[in-house]
C-alpha positions as a Markdown table, in Angstrom:
| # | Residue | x | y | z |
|---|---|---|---|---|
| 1 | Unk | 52.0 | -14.6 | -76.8 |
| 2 | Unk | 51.6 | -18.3 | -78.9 |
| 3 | Unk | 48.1 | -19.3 | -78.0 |
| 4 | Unk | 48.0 | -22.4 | -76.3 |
| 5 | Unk | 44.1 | -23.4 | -77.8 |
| 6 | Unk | 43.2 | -22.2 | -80.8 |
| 7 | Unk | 39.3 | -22.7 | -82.0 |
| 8 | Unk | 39.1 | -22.0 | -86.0 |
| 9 | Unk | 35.4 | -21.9 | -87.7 |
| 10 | Unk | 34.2 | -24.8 | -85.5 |
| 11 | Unk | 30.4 | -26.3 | -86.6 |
| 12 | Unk | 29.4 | -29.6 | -84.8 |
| 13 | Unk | 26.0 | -31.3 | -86.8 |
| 14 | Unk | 24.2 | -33.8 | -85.3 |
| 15 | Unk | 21.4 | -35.8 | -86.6 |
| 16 | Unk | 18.0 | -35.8 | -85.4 |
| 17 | Unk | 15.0 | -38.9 | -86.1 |
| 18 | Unk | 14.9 | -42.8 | -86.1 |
| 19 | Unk | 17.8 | -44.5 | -86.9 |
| 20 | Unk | 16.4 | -48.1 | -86.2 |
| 21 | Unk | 13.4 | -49.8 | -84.8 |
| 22 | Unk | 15.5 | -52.3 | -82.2 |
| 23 | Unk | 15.2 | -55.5 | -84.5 |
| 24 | Unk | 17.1 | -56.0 | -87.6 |
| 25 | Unk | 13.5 | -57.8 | -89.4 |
| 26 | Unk | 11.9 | -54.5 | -89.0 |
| 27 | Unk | 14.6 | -52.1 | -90.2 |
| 28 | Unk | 14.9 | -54.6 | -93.0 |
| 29 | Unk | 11.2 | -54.4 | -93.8 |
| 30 | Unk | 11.3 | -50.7 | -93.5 |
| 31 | Unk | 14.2 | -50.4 | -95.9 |
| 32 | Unk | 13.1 | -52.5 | -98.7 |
| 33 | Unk | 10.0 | -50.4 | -98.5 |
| 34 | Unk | 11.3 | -47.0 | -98.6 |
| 35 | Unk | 13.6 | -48.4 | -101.6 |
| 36 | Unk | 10.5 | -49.8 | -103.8 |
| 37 | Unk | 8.3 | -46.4 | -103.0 |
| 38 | Unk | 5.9 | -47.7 | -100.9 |
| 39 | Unk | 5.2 | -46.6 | -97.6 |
| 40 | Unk | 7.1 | -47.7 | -94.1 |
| 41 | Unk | 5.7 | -50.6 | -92.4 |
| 42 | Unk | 6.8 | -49.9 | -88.8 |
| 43 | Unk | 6.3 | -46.2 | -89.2 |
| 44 | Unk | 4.4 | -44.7 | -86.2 |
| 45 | Unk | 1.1 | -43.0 | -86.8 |
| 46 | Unk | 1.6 | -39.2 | -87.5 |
| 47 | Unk | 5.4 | -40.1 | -86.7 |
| 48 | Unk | 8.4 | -39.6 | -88.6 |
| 49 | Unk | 9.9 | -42.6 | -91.2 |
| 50 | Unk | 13.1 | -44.9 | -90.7 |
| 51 | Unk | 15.6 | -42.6 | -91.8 |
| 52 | Unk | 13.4 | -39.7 | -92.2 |
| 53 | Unk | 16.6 | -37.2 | -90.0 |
| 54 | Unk | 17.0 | -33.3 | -89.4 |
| 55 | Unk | 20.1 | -31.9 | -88.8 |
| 56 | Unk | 21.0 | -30.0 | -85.9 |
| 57 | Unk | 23.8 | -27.8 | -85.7 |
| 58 | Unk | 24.9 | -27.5 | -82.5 |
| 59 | Unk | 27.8 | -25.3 | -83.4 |
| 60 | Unk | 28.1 | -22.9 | -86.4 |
| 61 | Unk | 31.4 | -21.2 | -87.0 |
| 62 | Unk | 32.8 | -20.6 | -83.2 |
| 63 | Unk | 36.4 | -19.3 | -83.4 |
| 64 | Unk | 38.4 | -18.0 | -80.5 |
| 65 | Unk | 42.0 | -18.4 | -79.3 |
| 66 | Unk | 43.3 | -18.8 | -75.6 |
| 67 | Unk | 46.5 | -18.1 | -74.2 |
| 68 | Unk | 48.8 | -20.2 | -71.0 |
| 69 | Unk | 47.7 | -19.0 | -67.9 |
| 70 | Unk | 43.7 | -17.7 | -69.6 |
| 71 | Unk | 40.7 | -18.1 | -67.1 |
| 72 | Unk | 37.6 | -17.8 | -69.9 |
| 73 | Unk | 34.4 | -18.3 | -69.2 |
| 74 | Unk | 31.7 | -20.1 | -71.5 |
| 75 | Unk | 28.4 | -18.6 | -70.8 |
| 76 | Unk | 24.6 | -19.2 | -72.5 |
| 77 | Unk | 21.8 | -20.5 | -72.5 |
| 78 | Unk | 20.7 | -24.3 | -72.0 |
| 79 | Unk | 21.1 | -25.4 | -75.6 |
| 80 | Unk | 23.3 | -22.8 | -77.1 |
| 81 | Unk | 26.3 | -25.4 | -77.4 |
| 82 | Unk | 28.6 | -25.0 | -74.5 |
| 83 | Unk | 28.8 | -28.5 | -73.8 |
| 84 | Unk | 29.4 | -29.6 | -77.4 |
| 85 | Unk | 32.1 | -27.1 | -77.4 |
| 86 | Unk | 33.7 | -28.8 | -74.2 |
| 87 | Unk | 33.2 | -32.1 | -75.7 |
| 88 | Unk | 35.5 | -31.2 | -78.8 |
| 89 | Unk | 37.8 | -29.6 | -76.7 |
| 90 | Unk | 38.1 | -32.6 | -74.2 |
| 91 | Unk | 38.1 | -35.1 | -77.6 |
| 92 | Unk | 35.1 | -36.8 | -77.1 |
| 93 | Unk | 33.8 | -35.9 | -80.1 |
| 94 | Unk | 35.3 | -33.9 | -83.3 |
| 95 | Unk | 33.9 | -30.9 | -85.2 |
| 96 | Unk | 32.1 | -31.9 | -88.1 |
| 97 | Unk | 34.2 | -29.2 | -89.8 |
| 98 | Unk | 36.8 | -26.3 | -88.7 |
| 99 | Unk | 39.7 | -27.0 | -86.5 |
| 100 | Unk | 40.9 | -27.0 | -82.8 |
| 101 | Unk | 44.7 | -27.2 | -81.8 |
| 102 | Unk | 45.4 | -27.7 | -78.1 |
| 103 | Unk | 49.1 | -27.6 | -77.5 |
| 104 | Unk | 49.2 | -29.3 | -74.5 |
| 105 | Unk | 47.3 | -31.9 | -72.0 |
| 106 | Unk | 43.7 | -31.4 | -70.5 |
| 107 | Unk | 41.9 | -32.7 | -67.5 |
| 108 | Unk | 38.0 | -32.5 | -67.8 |
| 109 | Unk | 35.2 | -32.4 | -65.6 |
| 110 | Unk | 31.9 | -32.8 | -67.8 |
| 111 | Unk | 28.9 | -35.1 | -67.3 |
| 112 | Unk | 28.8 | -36.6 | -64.1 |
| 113 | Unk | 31.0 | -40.1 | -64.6 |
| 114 | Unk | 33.4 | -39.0 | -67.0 |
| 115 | Unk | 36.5 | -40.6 | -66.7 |
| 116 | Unk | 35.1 | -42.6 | -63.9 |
| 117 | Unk | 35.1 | -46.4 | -64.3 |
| 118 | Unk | 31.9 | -47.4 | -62.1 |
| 119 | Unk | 33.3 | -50.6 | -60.9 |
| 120 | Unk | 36.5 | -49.4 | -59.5 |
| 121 | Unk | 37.1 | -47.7 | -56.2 |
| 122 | Unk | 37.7 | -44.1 | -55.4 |
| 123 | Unk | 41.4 | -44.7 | -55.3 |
| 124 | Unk | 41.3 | -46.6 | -58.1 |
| 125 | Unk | 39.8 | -44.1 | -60.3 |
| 126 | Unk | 42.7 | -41.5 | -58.6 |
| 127 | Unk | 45.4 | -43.8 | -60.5 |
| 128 | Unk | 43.5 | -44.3 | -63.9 |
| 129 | Unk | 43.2 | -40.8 | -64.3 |
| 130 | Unk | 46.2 | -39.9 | -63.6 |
| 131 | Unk | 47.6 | -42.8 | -66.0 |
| 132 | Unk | 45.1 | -41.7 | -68.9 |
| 133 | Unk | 47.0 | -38.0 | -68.3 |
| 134 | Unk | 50.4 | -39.7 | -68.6 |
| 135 | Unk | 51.5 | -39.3 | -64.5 |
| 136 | Unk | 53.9 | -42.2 | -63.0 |
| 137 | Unk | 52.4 | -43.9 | -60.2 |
| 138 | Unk | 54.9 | -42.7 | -57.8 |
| 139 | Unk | 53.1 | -39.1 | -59.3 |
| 140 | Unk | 50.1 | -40.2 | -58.1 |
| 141 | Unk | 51.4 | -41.3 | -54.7 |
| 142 | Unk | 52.1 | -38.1 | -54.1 |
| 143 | Unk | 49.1 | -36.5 | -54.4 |
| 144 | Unk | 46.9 | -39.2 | -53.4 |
| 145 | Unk | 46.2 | -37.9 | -49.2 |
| 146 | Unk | 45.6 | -34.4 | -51.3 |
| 147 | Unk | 42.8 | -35.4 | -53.3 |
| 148 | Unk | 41.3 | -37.6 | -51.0 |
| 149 | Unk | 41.7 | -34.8 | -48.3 |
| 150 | Unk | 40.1 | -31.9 | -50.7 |
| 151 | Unk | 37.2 | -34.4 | -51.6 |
| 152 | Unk | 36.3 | -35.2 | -48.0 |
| 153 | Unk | 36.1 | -39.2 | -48.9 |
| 154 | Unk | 38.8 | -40.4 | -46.5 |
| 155 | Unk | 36.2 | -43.3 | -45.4 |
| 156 | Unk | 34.6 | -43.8 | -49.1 |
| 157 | Unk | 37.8 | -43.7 | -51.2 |
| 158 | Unk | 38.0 | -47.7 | -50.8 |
| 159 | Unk | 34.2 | -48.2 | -52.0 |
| 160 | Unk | 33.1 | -48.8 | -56.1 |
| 161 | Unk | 32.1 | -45.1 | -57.0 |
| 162 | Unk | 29.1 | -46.4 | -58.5 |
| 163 | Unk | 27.6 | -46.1 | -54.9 |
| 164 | Unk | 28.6 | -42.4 | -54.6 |
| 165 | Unk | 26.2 | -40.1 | -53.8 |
| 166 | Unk | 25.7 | -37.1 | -56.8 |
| 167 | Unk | 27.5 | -34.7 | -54.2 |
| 168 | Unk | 30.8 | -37.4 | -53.4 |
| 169 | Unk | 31.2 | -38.2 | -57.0 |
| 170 | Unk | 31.5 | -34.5 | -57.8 |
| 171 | Unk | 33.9 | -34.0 | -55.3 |
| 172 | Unk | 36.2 | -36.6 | -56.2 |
| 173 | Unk | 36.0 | -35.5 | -59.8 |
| 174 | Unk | 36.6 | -32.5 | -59.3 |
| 175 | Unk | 39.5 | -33.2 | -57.0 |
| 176 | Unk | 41.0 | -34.9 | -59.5 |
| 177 | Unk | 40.9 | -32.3 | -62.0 |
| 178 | Unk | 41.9 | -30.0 | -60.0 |
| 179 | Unk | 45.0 | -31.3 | -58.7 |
| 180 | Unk | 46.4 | -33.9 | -61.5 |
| 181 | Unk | 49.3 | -32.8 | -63.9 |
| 182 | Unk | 47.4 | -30.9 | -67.0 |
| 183 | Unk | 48.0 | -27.8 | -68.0 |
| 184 | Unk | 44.5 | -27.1 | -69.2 |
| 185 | Unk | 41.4 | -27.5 | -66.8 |
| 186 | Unk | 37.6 | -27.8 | -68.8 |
| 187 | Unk | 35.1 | -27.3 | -66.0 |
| 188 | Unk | 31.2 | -27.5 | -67.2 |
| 189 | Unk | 28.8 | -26.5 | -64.6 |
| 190 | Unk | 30.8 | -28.1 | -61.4 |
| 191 | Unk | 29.7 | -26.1 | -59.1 |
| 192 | Unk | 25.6 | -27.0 | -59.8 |
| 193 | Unk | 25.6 | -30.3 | -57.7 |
| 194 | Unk | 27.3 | -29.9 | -54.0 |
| 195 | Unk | 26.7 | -28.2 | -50.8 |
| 196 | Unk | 27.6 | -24.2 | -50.7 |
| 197 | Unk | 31.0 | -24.5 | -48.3 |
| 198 | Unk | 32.2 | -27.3 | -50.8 |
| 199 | Unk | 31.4 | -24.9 | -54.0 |
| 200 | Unk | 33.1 | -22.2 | -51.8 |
| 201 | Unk | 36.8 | -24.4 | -51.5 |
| 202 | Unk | 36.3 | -25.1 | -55.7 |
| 203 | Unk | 36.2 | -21.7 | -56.1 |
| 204 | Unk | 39.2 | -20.9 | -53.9 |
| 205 | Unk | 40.9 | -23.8 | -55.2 |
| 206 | Unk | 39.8 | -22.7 | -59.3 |
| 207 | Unk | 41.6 | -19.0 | -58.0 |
| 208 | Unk | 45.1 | -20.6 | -57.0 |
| 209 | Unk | 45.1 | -22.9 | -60.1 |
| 210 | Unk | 44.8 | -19.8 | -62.2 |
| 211 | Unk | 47.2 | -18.1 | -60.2 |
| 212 | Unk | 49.5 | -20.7 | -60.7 |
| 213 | Unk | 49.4 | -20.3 | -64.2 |
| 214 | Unk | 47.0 | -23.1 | -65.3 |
| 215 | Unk | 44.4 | -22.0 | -68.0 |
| 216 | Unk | 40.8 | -23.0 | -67.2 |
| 217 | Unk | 37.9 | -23.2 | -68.7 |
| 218 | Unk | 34.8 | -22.8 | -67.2 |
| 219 | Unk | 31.0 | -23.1 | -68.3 |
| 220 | Unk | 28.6 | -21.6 | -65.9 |
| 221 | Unk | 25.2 | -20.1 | -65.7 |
| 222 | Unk | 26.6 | -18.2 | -62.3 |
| 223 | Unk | 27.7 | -14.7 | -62.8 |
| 224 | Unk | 29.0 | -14.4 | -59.1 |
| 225 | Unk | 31.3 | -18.0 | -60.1 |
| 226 | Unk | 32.3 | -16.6 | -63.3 |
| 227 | Unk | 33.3 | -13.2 | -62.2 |
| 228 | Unk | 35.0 | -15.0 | -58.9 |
| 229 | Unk | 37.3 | -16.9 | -61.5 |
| 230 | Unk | 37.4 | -15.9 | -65.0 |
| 231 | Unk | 39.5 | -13.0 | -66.7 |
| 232 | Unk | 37.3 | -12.9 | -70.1 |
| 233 | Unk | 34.6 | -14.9 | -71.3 |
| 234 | Unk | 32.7 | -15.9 | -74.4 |
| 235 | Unk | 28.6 | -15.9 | -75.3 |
| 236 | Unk | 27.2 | -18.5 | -77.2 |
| 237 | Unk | 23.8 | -17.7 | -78.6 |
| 238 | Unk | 21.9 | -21.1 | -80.9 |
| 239 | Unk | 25.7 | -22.5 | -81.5 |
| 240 | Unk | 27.3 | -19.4 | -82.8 |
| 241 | Unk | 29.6 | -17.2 | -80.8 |
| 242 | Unk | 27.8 | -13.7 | -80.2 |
| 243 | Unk | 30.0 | -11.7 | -77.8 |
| 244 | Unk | 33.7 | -12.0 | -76.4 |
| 245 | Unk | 35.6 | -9.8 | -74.3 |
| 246 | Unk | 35.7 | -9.1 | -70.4 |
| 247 | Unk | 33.5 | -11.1 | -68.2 |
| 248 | Unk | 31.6 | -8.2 | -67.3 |
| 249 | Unk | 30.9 | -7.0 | -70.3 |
| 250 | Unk | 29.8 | -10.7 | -71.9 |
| 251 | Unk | 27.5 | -11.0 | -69.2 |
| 252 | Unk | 25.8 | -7.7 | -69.4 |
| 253 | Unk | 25.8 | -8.6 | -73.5 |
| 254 | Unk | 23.5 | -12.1 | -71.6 |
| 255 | Unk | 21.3 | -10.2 | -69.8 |
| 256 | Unk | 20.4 | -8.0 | -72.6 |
| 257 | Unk | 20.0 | -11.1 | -74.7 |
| 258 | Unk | 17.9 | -12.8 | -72.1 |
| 259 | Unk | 15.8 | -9.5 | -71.6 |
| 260 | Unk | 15.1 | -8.2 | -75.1 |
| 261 | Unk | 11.8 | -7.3 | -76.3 |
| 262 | Unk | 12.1 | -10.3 | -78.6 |
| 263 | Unk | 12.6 | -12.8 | -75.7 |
| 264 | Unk | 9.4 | -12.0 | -74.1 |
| 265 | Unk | 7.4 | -12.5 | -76.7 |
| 266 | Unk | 8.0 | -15.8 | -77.1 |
């Protein structure tokens, strides 16, 4: 079976410190300083100089391959890079080096507001979705009382979404995901912001989309959720990829990780 995402040494870097002081006469000063060897200017006490960056890598070396119809799991801790790996595989950002080949379109559901425009409307943000996916608008119009139905907006879906609540923008989004044309679903920690009968639907609704032969890819801290939905799963451990296999088995790999001698000590 071709794989229909393919993940190939993937290493994300990100730099870390001041990059400017908010007017251009100060990072002017500071620069003309740091270039004639004297000392910064506008440098904090005990704080770091204009320019003075770390780097963080947020991902080092992540390879891993799914195939059409996959459920995997992304599991880890807060920090370990499962939303930078998301981010590259949605293309809102690119892997500072390595490679990822995704054969096919993808509907995500990352940071609250993703893909919303605040100032529309709920229905409004229905259509530009479903445009930014490549749907017609007749599509759309077919799936419209669907999504609006699953969300439970019918009396919202007229209002600017930037007067959702947290729990009604979630909905929608996810709605949206859920049941626009992509053949690849990325799903990053839906199922943390809602009430438990509305999680309860997503997961029912996650299980037919798999069943239907959608791949999805889900990032949860949720065992239960992960083991509801997903096939297989991956760890990611300080950006690198530590464990793949069944979901079982990653998460028992997690707790051992989160429960080692080592852990407590710190």
């Amino acid at each position: 079976m071709n794989p229909i995402v393919r993940v190939e040494d993937v290493h994300k870097k990100y730099l870390l410190g001041n990059f400017g002081y908010g007017t251009l006469r100060h990072d002017i000063q500071s620069w003309m300083a740091r270039h004639g060897g004297r000392s910064d200017p506008n440098a904090k006490l005990g704080g770091p100089s204009l320019g003075e960056n770390q780097e963080f890598w947020a991902l080092k070396g992540v390879s891993f391959e799914v195939n059409a119809g996959d459920t995997l799991g992304i599991v880890g801790r807060n920090g370990s890079g499962k939303s930078t790996l998301l981010k590259i595989l949605s293309r809102l950002t690119t892997p500072s080096r390595g490679t990822v080949r995704i054969d096919t379109t993808v509907a995500s559901l990352l940071e609250m507001g993703t893909g919303f425009h605040p100032d529309l409307s709920g229905r409004e943000n229905v259509y530009l979705n479903g445009a930014i996916l490549g749907m017609r608008r007749r599509q759309i119009d077919g799936l419209l009382d669907e999504i609006v139905g699953f969300a439970e907006l019918e009396p919202f879906i007229d209002t600017p979404v930037k007067r959702y609540s947290s729990g009604m923008y979630i909905r929608l989004a996810f709605a949206i995901a859920a049941h626009l044309d992509s053949e690849i679903l990325l799903l990053d920690e839906i199922l943390s912001v809602g009430d438990i009968s509305f999680q309860a639907k997503c997961i029912t609704k996650m299980k037919q989309i798999s069943q239907s032969g959608r791949t999805i890819l889900f990032v949860s801290h949720g065992r239960a959720q992960v083991e509801a939905i997903c096939q297989r799963a991956i760890l990611l451990e300080n950006g690198e990829l530590v464990a793949q296999g069944t979901t079982g088995e990653v998460f028992d790999r997690y707790d051992q990780l989160i429960h080692s001698p080592e852990e407590g000590a710190r």
